[in-house]
N, C-alpha and C positions, 0 to 999 in steps of 0.2 A: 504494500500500500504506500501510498507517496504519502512524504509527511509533510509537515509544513516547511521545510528546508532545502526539500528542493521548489518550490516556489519560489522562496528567495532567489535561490541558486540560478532559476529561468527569468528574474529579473533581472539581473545581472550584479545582485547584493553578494558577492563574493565572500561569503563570512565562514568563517573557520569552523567555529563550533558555537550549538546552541549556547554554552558557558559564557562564552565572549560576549554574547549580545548580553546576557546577564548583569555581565562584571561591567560590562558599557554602561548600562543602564546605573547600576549602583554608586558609579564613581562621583564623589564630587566634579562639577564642572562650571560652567560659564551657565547662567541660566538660558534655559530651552523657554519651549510652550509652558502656558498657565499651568501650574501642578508639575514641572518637571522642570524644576529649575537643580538638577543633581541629587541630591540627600533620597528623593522622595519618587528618583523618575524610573525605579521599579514597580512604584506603586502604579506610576502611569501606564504602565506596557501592561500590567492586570485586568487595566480596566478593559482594553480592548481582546490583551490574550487570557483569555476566562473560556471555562468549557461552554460558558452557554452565548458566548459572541463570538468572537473569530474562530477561535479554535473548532465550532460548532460548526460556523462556515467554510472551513476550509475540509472539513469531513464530507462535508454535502454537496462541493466543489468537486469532491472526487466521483462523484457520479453523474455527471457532469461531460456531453461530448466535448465540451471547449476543454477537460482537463485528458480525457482518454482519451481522444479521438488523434489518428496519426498523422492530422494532415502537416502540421507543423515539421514536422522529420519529414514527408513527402516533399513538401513546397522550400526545403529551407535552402536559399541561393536563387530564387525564382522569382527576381523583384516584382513581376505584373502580377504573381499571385500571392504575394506576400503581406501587401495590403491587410488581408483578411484571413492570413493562415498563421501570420506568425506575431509578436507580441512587440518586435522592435519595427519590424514592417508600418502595422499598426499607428504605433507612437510617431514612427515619420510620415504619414501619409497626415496626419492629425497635426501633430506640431509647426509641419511647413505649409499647411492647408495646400495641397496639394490639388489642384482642379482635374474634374471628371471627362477634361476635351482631348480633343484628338489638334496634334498639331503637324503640318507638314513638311517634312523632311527627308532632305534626298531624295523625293521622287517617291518618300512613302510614306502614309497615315500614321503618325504612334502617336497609341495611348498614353495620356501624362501623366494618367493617374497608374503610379507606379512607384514601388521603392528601388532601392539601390543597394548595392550586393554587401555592403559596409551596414544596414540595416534588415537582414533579410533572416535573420536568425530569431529563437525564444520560442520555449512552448507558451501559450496562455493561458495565462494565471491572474490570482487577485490583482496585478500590478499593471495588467494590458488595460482593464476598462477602469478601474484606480488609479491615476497613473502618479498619483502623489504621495499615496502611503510610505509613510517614516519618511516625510518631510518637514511638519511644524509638526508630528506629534499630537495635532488636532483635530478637531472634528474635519478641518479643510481637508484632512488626510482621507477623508471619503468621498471628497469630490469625483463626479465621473469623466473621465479623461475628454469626453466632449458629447456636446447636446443640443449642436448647431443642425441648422437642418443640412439636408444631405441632398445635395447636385449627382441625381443617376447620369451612374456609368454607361449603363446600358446606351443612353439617348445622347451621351456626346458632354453631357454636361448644358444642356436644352433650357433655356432661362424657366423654359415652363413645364417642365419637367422635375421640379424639386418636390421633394418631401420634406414635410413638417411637421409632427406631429404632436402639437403645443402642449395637449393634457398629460397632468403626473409631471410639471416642470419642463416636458418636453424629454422625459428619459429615456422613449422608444428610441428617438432619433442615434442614440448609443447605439441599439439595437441595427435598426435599418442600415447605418454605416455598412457593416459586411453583410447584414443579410438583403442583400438586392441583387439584380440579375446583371451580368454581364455584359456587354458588349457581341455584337456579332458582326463582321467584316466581310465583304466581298472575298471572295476568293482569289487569292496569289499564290501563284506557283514560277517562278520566270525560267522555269526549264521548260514548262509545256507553253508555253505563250497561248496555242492555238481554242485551248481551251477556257481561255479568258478572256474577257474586252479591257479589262480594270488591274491590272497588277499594283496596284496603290494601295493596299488593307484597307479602304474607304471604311469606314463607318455604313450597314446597311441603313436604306432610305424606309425607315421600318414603315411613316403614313404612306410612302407607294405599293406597298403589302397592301395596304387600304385602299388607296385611292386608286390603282389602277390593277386590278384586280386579275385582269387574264392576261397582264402582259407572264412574257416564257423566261420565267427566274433564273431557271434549270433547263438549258435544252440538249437533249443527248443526241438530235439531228447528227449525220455527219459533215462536218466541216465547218457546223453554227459556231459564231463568235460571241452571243449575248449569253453568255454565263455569267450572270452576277454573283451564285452563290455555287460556290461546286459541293454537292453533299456527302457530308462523311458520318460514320457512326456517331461524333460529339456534337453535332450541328446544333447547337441546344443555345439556351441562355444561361444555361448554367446550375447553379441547384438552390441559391438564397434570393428568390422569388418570392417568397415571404412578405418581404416589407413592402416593396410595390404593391402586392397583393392589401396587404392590410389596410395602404396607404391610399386602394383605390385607382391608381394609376399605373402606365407602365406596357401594357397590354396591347396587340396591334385591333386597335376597338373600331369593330365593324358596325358598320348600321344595322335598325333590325329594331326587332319586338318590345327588344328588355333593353331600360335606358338604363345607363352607366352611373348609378348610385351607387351610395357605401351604406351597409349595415350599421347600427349606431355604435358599435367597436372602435369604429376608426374615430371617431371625437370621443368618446366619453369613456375608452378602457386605453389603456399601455400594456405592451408586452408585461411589462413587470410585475402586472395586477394579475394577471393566471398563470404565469410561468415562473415567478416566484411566490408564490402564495402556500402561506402557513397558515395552520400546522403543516410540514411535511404528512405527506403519506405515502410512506415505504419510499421508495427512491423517487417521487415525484414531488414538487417543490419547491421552496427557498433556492438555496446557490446550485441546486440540481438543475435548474433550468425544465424540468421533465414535468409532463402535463400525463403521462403516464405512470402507470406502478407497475411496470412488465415492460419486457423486450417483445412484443406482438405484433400479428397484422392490423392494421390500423382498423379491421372492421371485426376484428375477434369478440368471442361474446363475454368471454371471461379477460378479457382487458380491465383492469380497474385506473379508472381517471380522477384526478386531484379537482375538485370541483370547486374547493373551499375559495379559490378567488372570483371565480363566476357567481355563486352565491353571496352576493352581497348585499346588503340594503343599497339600493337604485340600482341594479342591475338584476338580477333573477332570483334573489329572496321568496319575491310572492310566489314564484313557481318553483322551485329549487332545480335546478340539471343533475340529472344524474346517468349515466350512458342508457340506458332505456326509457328518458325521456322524451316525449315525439318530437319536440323541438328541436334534440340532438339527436338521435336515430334517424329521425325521417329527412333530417335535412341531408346529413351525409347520404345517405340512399337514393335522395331526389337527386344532389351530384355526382355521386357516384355513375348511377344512370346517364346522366349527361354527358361524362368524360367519356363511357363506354360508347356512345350516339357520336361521337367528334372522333375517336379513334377507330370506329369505323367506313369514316365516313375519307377520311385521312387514308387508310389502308385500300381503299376500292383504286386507289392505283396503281396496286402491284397486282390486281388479275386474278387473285386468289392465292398471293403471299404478301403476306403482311409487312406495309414498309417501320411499324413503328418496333423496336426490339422488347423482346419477352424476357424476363427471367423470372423465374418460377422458385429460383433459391431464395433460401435466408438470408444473402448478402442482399438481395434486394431490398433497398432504404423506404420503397415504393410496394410493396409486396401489398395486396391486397387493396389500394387503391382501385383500381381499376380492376373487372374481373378478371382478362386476362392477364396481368401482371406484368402492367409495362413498364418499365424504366424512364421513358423519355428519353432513349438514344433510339437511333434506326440500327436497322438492321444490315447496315456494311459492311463489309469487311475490313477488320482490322487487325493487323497481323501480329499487335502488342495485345489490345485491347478486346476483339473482337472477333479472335483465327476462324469462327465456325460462322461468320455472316454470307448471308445467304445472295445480297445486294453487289454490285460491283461499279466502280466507275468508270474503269479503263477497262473492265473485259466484259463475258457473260459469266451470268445476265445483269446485264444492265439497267440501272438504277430508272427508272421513270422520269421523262420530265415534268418539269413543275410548273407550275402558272404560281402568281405571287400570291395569289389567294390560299394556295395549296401552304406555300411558304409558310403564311400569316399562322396559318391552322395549326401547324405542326407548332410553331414559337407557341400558341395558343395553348394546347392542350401541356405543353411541357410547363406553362405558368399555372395551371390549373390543376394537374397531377403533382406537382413537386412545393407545390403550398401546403400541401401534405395532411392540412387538416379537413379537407374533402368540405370545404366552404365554409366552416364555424370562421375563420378569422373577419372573413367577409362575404356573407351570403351573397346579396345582392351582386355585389362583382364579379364574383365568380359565375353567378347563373347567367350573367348578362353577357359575360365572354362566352362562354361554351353556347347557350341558346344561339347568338347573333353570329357566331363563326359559321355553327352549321348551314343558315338561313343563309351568309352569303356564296358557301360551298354549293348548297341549292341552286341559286342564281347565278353562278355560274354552268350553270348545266354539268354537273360534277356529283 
């Protein structure tokens, strides 16, 4: 079990032994924060290191994917993805406000928003979204390392494309930071030229996914030049879809039936009201971040869910939730349904193989979203990622081509499958994406 020292340790608080911080603390010195002027500044490190506050939270931290999870060792040396994977990544993306546009160089699009290989290291720990603990020793030491609203990556950094999410202080905005969708680029390759128009990693024109809906995104013609996107197994937005989600925005929003509202989540709850909410139960919780008490499919019937922040007075009191309440059962069911409606309707261009990829394991993060248990990658081949894809795009059989509507759909159902709460964080949004995709798949005679 990880103790509290190596925390420190992934700060980059290099301290020898638990003793030292001790004898640190006990020594007379030069007066600190209020209460911790030397003589007495053991007494202050209690107050916070006590079984029933930090020390309490840092146990609960350990169940916890920001503390297990291996993307930090994955991504570490990976500046575009360190941002969000690693803890000093983080701190520089935050500290230099670093903007979410694309800027032109040498003849190609790079993303700014990016760290640098001199910060691209740290698991995350209390220290990434704290980013001042054991600085005055004060309450300021729990300030959250930031709470500005957030310019998505996804959209360039788009004046009107920001998230904010002012209620609870504005502490989502912490949240949104990493959990938003990425970025997706035209396709470059400058060995095959023939297969591009665009070798500049453009930023895609995600409102032409909208707005011209049968132009040919994809075209596997022989000798077509308009390949704006060449498709591969990750062709996706990525997996922290989340906060756009919550936030209501984000999404390639077609016209159609259901208008693009938000559930009343998005103004009057924050991440931190249901995914830290006490009492813990069982590993769902406080610093666990976990809305579950199980590692299950997300539609399991013996799944037990931490309800205690959604039950609150002004929010579902009068009716309480609990997973087989209709409110919460029927809703995910009614989405559920509707992801499987778009993923079929996405798959009717492979002819009777499915372009969207299955996995039916427990590695799958998506298992049971969707009936058949899609991931939100395709089904391509990929010879690290994907040896057994069935798709190709240099041989047979050959991957389908696309109209940008078809595009839109796939971005589409990959926002609406990998939000992962099958519509509680935002009904409304969620039903309004998957209803009006289909409807414009419809209208294009598809």
């Amino acid at each position: 079990m990880k103790n509290l020292t190596k925390v420190f340790l992934a700060a980059g608080l290099f301290i020898a032994a638990a003793g030292f911080i001790l004898s640190s603390c006990t020594k007379e010195g030069p007066a600190g924060a209020a209460g911790a002027n030397g003589k007495d500044a053991a007494e202050t490190c209690k107050q916070c290191h006590a079984a029933a506050v930090v020390d309490a939270i840092a146990v609960e931290f350990e169940l916890s994917k920001h503390s297990w999870g291996e993307a930090a060792f994955e991504e570490a040396g990976n500046p575009s993805c360190d941002p969000c994977h690693t803890q000093l990544g983080f701190h520089y993306i935050v500290d230099n406000n670093i903007p979410s546009t694309f800027t032109f160089t040498d003849g190609l699009w790079v993303n700014d928003y990016s760290a640098v290989y001199s910060a691209s290291i740290g698991e995350i720990s209390c220290f990434t979204c704290h980013s001042k603990l054991h600085t005055t020793y004060g309450t300021a030491d729990l300030a959250l390392a930031t709470t500005a609203p957030v310019s998505m990556t996804m959209w360039g950094g788009a004046s009107d494309k920001t998230i904010n999410l002012t209620q609870d202080s504005s502490r989502s905005n912490l949240c949104v930071k990493c959990h938003q969708p990425r970025p997706r680029t035209a396709y470059r390759n400058s060995n095959t030229p023939a297969l591009s128009y665009d070798n500049s990693a453009r930023l895609i024109n995600y409102d032409s996914l909208r707005d011209v809906p049968l132009f040919v995104q994809y075209d596997t013609t022989p000798g077509a030049h308009n390949t704006g996107i060449r498709p591969s197994y990750r062709m996706d937005v990525h997996y922290g879809v989340v906060g756009a989600v919550f936030a209501g925005m984000g999404a390639i929003e077609y016209p159609g039936s259901q208008p693009y509202t938000s559930s009343p989540h998005t103004t009057l709850a924050s991440c931190q009201d249901c995914h830290m909410a006490e009492p813990m139960y069982g590993i769902a919780g406080g610093h666990s971040f976990n809305m579950r008490n199980a590692k299950e499919s997300a539609l399991s019937g013996t799944t037990n869910w931490n309800f205690a922040g959604c039950n609150v007075t002004g929010c579902h009191a009068a009716a309480p939730l609990n997973k087989d309440a209709p409110k919460f059962k029927n809703t995910r069911s009614e989405i559920k349904g509707l992801l499987d409606e778009l993923a079929a309707k996405i798959n009717e261009a492979g002819g009777g193989h499915d372009l969207l990829h299955v996995d039916a394991s427990s590695t799958n993060l998506w298992w049971g979203i969707s009936t058949n248990n899609y991931d939100g990658y395709l089904d391509i081949f990929d010879a690290s990622a994907n040896p057994s894809g069935y798709w190709k795009v240099t041989s047979a059989p050959k991957f389908p081509s696309l109209l940008n509507v078809q595009v839109g759909a796939i971005f589409n159902f990959q926002f609406c499958l990998r939000e992962y709460s099958l519509g509680i964080h935002n009904t409304q949004y969620v039903r309004a994406i998957l209803t009006n995709t289909v409807e414009a798949m419809n209208a294009a005679g598809l």
